[in-house]
KEKOLVEX-38518 format. One line per 10 residues: number of its first residue (from 0); their letters; for each residue x, y, z of C-alpha. Coordinates in steps of 0.02 Angstrom, whole numbers, plus 32768, in hexadecimal, padded with zeros to 4 digits. Layout:
N
NUM = A = X:Y:Z | ...
***
This chain:
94
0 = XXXXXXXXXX = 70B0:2F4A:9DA8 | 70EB:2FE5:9DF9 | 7106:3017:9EAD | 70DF:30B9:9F00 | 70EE:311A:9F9D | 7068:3192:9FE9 | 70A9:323F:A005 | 7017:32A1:A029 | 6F4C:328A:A038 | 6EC1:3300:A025
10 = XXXXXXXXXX = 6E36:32FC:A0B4 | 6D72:3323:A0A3 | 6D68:3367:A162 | 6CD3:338E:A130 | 6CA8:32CE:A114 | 6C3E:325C:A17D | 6CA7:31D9:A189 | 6D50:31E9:A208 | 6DB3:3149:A1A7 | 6E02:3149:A101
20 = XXXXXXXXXX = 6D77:3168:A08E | 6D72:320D:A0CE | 6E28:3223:A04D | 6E05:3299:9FAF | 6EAC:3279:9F6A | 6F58:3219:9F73 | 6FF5:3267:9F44 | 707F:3206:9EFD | 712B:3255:9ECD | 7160:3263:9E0D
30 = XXXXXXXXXX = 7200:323D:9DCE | 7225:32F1:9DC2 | 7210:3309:9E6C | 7166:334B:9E73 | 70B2:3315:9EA3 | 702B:32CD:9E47 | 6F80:3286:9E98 | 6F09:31F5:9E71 | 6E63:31E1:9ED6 | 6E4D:314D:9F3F
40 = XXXXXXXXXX = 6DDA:30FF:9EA3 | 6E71:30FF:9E39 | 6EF7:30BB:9EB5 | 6E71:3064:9EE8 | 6E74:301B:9E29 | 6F38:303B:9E16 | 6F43:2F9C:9EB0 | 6EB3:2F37:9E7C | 6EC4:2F30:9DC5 | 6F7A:2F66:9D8C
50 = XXXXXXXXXX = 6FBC:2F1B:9E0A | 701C:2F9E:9E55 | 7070:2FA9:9F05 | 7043:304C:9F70 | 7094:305A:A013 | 707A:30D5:A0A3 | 7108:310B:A110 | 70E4:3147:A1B5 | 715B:3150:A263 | 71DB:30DC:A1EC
60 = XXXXXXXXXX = 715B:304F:A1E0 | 7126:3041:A114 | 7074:2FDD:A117 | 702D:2FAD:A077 | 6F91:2FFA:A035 | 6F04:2F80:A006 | 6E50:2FB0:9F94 | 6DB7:2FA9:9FFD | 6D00:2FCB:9FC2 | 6C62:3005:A045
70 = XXXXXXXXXX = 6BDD:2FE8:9FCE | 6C09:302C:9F10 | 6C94:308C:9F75 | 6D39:306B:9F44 | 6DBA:30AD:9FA7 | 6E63:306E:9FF7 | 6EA4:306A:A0A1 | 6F42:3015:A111 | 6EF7:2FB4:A18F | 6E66:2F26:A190
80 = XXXXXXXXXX = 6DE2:2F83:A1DB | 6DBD:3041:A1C8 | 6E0D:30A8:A25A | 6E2E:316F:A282 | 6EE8:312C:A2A2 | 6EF6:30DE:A1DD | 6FAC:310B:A1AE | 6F82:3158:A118 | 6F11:31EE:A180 | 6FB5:3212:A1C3
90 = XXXX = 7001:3240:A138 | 701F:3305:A10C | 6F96:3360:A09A | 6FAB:337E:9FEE
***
């Protein structure tokens, strides 16, 4: 089991959702400094299967990520309900 921190998303502003299945991608840093991404169906898998830790930091508060399905959606998000104000939006774009 691994833990990991969220450095960046991708957005579909496009999409017709405004919570956090709307995220294309989430970055992670590499160990040589650089970024690497994972959609929301593999951190989604990375939480709920390996048994990894993601965490989202945002205004000094880290909040754990947790998988989440809609339907045969699988995604991931920070709070308990889909919201606009979902810590992991807030994070810079990819």
């Amino acid at each position: 089991m691994s833990r990991y921190k969220v450095e960046c998303v991708s957005l579909d502003y496009d999409s017709q959702y405004d919570d956090c299945r709307r995220v294309e991608e989430i970055g992670f840093r590499t160990e040589s400094g650089g970024i690497t991404t994972r959609t929301p169906r593999q951190v989604y898998e990375m939480i709920n299967q390996d048994g990894d830790t993601v965490l989202v930091e945002y205004r000094g508060d880290l909040t754990e990520v947790i998988g989440a399905t809609h339907g045969t959606t699988k995604y991931v998000r920070t709070e308990s309900t889909d919201t606009e104000d979902d810590a992991l939006l807030k994070k810079p774009s990819c």
